[in-house]
C-alpha positions in Angstrom: 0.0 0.0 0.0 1.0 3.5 -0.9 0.5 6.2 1.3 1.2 9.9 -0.1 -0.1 13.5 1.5 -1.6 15.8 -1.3 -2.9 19.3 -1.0 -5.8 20.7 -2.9 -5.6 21.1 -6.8 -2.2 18.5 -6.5 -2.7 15.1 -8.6 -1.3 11.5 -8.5 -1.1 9.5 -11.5 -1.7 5.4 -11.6 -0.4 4.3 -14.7 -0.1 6.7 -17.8 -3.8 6.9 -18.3 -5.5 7.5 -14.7 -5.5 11.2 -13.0 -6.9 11.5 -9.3 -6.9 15.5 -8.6 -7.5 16.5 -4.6 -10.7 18.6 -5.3 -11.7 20.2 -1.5 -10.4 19.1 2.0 -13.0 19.2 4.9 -12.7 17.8 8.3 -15.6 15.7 7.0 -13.8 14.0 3.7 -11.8 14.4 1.0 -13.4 15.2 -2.6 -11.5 13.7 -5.7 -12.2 14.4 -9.1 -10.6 11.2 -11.4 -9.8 11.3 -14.7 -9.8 7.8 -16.7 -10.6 6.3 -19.8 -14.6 4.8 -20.0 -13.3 1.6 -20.0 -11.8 1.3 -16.4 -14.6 1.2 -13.7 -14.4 3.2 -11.2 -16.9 2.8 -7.9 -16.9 3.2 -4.9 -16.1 0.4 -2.3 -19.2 0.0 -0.3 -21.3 0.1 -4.1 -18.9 -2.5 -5.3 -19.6 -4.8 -1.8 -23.1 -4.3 -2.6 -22.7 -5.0 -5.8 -21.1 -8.9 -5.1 -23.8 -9.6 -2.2 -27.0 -8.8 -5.0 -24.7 -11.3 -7.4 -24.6 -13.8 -4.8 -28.2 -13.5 -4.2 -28.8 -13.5 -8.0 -27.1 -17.2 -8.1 -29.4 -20.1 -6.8 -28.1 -22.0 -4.1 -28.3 -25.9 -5.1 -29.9 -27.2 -2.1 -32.5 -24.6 -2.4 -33.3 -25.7 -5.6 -33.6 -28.9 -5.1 -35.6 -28.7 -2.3 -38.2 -26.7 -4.3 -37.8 -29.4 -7.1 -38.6 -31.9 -4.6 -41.6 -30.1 -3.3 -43.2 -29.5 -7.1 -42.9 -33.3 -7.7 -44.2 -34.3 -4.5 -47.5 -31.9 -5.4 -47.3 -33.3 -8.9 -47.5 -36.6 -7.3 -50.3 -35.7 -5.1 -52.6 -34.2 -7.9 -52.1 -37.1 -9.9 -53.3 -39.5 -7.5 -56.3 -37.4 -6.8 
């Protein structure tokens, strides 16, 4: 990990294509203005978190399915015999 100090209106570079300027200083933050191509995404890391839990919940857990699989057939079952 890299630690630097900047100062407002001072930059770092990452790479030859990514600019992050220090826009204001405030006891409550820090806002930064960054400068990269469209392709690179760029959010922020509670969004991204948030992001991978609603993927997660997106993908079906096995035993979840089966158990509902289970359940249809046995109703199947039962309405047939009725």
């Amino acid at each position: 990990m890299l630690i630097l100090r900047r100062k407002r209106n001072e930059s770092l570079l990452i790479g030859e294509n990514i600019r992050i300027t220090i826009i204001e200083c405030a006891a409550d933050g820090v806002r930064l203005a960054i400068d990269a191509p469209k392709q690179i995404s760029i959010l922020r890391e509670e969004l991204s978190a948030a992001e991978q839990t609603n993927k997660m919940a997106l993908t079906p857990d096995m035993n979840s399915v089966r158990m509902l699989q289970s359940i249809f057939q046995h109703k199947d079952s039962n309405q047939n015999n009725q």
